[in-house]
N, C-alpha and C positions, 0 to 999 in steps of 0.2 A: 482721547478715545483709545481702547487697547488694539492691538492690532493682534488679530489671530493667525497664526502661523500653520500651515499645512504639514503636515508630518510627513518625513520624508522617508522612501519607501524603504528596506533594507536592500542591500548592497552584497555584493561578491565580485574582489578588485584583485586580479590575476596580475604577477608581477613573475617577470622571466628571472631566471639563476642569479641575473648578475645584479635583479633588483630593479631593474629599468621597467617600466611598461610596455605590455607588448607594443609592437607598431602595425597590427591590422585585428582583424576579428577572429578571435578561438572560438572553436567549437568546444563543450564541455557537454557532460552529461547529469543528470539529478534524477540519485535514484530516490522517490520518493518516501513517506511513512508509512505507504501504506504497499510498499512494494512494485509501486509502477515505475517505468522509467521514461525519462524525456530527455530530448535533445535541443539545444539554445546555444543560443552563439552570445557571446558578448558584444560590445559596442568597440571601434576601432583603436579603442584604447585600454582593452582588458576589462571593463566593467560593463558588472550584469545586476539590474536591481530586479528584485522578487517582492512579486505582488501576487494577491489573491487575499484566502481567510486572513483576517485580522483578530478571530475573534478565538484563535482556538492556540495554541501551542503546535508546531508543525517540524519536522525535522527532515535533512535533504542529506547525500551523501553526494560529493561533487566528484566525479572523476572526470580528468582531462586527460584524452590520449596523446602521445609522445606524440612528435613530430621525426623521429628518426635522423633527427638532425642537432636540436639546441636540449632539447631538454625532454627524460622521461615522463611516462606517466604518472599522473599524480592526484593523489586523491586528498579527502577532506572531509569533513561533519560539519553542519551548521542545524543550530538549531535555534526556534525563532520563536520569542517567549508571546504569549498575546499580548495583541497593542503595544509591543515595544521595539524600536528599531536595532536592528545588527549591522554590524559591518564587520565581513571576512575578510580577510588579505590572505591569499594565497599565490605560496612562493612556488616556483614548480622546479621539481627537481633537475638537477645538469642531466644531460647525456651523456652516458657510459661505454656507450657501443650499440650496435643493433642485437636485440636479443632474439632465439628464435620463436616464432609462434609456435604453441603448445598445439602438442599433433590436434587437428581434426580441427582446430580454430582459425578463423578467416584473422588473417591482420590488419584489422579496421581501418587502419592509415593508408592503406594499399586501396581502398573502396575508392578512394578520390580520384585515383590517376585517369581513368576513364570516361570521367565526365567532364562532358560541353560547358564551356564556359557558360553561355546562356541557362545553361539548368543548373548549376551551378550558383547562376546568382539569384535565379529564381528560388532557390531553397533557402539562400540566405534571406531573400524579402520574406519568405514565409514564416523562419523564425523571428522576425522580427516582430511580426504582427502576434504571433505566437506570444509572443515575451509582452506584449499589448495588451495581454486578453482577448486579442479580437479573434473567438478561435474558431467562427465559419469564415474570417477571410482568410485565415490559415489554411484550413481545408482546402479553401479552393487557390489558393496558391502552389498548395503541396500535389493540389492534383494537376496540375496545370506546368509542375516541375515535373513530373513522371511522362506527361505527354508529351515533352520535350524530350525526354531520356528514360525511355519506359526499365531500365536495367539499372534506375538508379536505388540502391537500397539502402541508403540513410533516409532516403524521402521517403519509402514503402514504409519500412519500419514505425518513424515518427511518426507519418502518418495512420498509422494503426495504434499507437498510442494515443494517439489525439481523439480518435475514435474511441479510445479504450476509456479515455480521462471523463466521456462524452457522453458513458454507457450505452454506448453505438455500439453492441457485441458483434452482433452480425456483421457489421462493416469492419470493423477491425480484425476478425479472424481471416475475411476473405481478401484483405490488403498485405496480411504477414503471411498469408499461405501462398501467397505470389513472390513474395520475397524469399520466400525459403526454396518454393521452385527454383527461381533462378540461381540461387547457392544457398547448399545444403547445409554448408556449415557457417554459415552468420546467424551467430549462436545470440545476438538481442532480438531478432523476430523469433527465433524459438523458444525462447527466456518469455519474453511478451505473449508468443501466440499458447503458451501452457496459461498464465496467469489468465488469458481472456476465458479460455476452455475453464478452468476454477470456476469462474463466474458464473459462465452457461452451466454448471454442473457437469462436465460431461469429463469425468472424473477419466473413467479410464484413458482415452485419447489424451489427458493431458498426463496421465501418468505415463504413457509412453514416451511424450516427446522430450519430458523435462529430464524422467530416467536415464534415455540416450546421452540426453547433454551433463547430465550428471558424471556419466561414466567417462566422458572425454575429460571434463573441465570441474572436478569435483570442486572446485575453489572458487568456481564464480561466482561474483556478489552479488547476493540475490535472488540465488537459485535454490538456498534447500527449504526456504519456509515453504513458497508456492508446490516446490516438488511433494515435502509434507504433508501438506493440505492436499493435492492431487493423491496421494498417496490413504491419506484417513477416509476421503471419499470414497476410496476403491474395497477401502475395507481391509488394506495392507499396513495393521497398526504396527506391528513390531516392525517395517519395514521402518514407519515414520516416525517411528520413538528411535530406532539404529542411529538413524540419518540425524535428525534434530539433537540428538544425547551426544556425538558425534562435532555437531556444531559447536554446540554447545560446549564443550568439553577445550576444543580447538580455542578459545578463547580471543577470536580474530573477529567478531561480529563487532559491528557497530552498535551505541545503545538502543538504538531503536529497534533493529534485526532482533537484539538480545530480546527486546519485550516479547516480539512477537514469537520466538523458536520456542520461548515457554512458555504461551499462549498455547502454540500449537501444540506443546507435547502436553500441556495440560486438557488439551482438547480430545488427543489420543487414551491419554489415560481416561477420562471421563466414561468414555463411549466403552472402557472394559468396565466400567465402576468402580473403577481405583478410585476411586472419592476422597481419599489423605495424602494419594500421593500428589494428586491435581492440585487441590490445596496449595502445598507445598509450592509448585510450580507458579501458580496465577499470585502468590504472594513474592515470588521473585520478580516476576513483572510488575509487581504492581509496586514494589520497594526501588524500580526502575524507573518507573512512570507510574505514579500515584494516581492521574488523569487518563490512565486508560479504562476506559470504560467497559471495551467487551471484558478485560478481565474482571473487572468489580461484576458483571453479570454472569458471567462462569463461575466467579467464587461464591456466588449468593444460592447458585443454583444448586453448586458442590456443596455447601453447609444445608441448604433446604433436604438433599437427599440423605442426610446424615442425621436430619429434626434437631440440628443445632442452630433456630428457630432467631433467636438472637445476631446472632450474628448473619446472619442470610437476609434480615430485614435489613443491617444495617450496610450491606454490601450493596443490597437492592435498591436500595433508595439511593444510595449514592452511584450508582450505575446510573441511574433514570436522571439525578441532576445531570451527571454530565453530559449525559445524551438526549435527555428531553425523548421524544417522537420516535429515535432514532433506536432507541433502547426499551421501544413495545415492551420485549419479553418479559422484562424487571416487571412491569405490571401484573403481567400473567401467572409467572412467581409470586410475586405480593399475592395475590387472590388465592392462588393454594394454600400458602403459608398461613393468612388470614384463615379461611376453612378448615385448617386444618387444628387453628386453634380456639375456631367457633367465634372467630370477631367477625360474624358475617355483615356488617354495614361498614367495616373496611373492604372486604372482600366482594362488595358490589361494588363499590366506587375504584377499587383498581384493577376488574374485573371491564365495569364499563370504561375507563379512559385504556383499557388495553385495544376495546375494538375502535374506540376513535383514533388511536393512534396507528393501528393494524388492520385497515377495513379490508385486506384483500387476505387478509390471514386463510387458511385452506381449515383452521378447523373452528372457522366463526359459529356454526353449528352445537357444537359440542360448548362452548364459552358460553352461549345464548342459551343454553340447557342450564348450565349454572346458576347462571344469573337467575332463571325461572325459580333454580331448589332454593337459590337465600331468598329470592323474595318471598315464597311460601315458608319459609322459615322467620324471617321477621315478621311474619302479619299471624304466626302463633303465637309470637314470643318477642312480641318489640323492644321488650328489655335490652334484649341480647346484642350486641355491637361490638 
């Protein structure tokens, strides 16, 4: 009989200067692909396995802050192909000296010295369950660490990304707005509480706070896409084509960041109807990551507004594999496209799988009018398709 083997999860195996394994538990951070950040700790021996999707290609950026003592900060890439396991080794850099913190920046290492050992270890049980999946016994452990040391701001923090990961908005905005009360400048609740404000839409407040932190900490990772996007919401496109071209230009992004900064300037340019230059942009992310999806649905949309009909079919269909449900719009597109080149029996059928995929859409109305004109239109002419 064959014995079947459990697939083992991927891996990230932290190893100090001198090569030896740590001998207790690191804190590190992972910023994620899609721009969020989390906090986890390793197991007592420098290893952290990562679980979750299996099913998609996912990329993390790992930073570990210096200890002020053995070894700097140190950063990393991993990226996690589907269904296949990785293992990272990450070496961390010696110590060189204390360097200073960058004006208006909290020095994260210094957040520790003030907390009770008992919340303390409480936040460590939390990442653990955290790192489990288990992420309402996280919640309630991370709350349960605050109520022990309500000033503690690695727990606020996380804990509003947990919320954030959880699309709990509300609750995450008003756990990072408390951490930011308590110190103005622990600049990951306001990295964090801009990205939530994105989400709610509530563009300008987010363009304010990430702009601030922009102007302190121009360099920090992970702050110009979101500011970006807060920024094209606002309607301040030269501001977030500056900033992104900028990025962009600096050539310090990680691949991932890189999809998205030209994403997003391909998003700014769209919204002028720069239509060739957007192009241009969403085919650099997409020659970066082939499998990103919002751009294959941004370039289908930029060739559909150009009636380069061909090729916006073939961007759209391949947006909608890779996203299924997720990538509605490519449907809604398809149906134009169709209509517009009178295949009206394609253009019902990707017209109706847009509202099944899209039932809370805000312009189901005006969709369900369409669909009314093709089907008076094929009960004149059933040829037609």
């Amino acid at each position: 009989m064959g014995v079947i083997r459990a697939q083992a999860p991927s891996a990230v195996q932290i190893f100090m200067p001198n090569g030896d394994r740590p001998a207790r538990e690191l804190r590190f951070t992972l910023t994620r692909d899609d721009g969020r950040v989390e906090t986890v700790f390793t197991d007592s021996k420098g290893k952290f396995q990562l679980t979750g999707d299996l099913n998609r290609d996912r990329e993390y950026e790992i930073t570990i802050d210096g200890d002020g003592r053995t070894f700097e900060t140190t950063s990393a890439r991993l990226r996690l192909l589907r269904a296949s396991v990785t293992y990272l080794p990450v070496f961390l850099r010696p110590y060189k000296g204390q360097p200073r913190p960058s004006n208006g920046v909290i020095d994260v290492a210094a957040l520790e010295a003030d907390v009770p050992p008992e919340a303390r270890s409480r936040y460590i049980g939390a990442m653990k369950l955290l790192g489990e999946g288990q992420a309402g016994a996280a919640i309630s452990a991370l709350k349960a660490t605050i109520e022990v040391y309500p000033r503690y701001l690695r727990a606020l923090n996380d804990l509003g990304v947990l919320y954030l990961k959880l699309n709990q908005l509300e609750e995450a905005a008003d756990v990072l707005r408390k951490a930011i009360k308590i110190n103005k400048r622990f600049q990951f609740a306001r990295l964090n509480l801009g990205v939530v404000l994105n989400r709610q839409g509530k563009s300008a407040e987010a363009t304010e706070i990430l702009f601030s932190l922009y102007k302190e900490t121009p360099t920090l990772p992970g702050l110009s896409v979101p500011l970006a996007e807060a920024l094209i919401g606002s309607g301040r496109l030269a501001d977030a084509k500056r900033i992104l071209r900028e990025t962009i230009a600096g050539g310090k992004l990680e691949e991932t960041h890189q999809v998205e900064a030209h994403y997003k300037l391909a998003v700014a340019l769209s919204r002028e109807e720069n239509y060739g230059e957007a192009i241009g942009e969403l085919q650099k992310a997409i020659t970066l990551d082939p499998n990103a999806a919002n751009a294959h649905l941004l370039l289908g949309g930029a060739y559909l507004q150009l009636r380069r009909y061909a090729e916006a079919e073939s961007e759209l269909l391949r947006a909608y594999k890779l996203g299924g449900a997720e990538m509605g719009n490519a449907q809604l597109f398809l149906g134009r496209l169709y209509v517009d080149q009178q295949k009206f029996e394609l253009a019902q059928r990707a017209f109706e799988q847009y509202l099944k995929d899209v039932p809370g859409a805000p312009n189901i109305a005006q969709v369900q009018g369409a669909l009314e004109r093709i089907k008076a239109a094929l009960a004149k002419d059933p040829i037609k398709n």
